[in-house]
C-alpha positions as CSV (number, residue, x, y, z in Angstrom):
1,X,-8.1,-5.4,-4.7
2,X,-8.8,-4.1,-1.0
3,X,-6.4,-1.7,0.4
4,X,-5.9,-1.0,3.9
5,X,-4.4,1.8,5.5
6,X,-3.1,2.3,8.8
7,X,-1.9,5.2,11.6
8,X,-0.8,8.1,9.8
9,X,-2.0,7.0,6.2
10,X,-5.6,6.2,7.5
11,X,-5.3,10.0,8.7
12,X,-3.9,11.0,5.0
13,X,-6.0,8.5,2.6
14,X,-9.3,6.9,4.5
15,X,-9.5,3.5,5.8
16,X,-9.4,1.7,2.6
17,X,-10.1,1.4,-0.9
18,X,-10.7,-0.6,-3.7
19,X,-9.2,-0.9,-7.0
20,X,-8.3,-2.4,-10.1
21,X,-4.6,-3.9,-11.0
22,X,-4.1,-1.9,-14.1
23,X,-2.3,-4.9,-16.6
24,X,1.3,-5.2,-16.0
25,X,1.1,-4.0,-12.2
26,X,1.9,-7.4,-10.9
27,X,3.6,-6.8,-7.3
28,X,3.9,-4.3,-4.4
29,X,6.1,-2.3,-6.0
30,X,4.1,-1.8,-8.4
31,X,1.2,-1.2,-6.4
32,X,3.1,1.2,-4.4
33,X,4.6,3.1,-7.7
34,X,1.0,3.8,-8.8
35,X,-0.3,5.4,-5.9
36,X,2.8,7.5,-5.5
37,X,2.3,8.6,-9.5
38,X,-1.3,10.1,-7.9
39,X,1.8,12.9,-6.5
40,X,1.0,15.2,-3.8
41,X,-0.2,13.6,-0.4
42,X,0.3,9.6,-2.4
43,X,3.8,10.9,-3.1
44,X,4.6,12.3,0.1
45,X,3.5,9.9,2.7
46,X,4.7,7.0,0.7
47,X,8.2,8.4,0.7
48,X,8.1,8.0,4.2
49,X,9.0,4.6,5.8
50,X,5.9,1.8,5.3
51,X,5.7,-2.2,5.6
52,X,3.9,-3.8,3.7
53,X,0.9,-7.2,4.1
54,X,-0.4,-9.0,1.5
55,X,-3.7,-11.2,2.5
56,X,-2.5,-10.9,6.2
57,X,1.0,-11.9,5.6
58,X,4.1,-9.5,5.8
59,X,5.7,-8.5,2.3
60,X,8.1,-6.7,0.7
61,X,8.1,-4.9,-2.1
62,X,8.6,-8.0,-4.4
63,X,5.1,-9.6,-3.3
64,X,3.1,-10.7,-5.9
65,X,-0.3,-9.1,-6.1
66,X,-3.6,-10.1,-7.7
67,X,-6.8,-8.2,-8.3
68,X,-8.7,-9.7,-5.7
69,X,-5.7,-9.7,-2.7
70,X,-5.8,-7.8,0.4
71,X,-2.9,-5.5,0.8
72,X,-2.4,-3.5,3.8
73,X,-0.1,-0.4,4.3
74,X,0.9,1.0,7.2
75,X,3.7,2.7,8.9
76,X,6.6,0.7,11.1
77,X,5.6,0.4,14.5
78,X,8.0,1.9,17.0
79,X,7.5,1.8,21.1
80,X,9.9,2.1,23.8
């Protein structure tokens, strides 16, 4: 699986990285819980508000995910 960072978590994280679905990690939620369990900077900035893409499509946190998917994180998008 390829994740994608954007705005402030590109800053905090890198562009992107690649991992493995651990077994039993099986949607965004998921996902999202075990980067936060890395704690510190994981747990900080993904306390803060984020949506959510899942091969190009919005998601929520219910998405189903697959070793393999392209899931991209990045922070709402505000203008004015």
């Amino acid at each position: 699986m390829r994740i994608l960072y954007f705005a402030r978590l590109r800053e905090a994280f890198g562009a992107y990285e690649d991992i493995m679905l651990p077994q039993g990690v099986t949607d965004a939620g998921g996902l999202v819980a075990l980067l936060e369990a890395r704690g510190g900077k994981w747990h900080d900035e993904l306390a803060k508000p984020f949506r959510l893409a899942v091969n190009r499509q919005m998601a929520g946190l219910d998405a189903a995910v697959n070793n393999g998917d392209e899931v991209a994180i990045f922070p709402p998008v505000t203008g004015g």
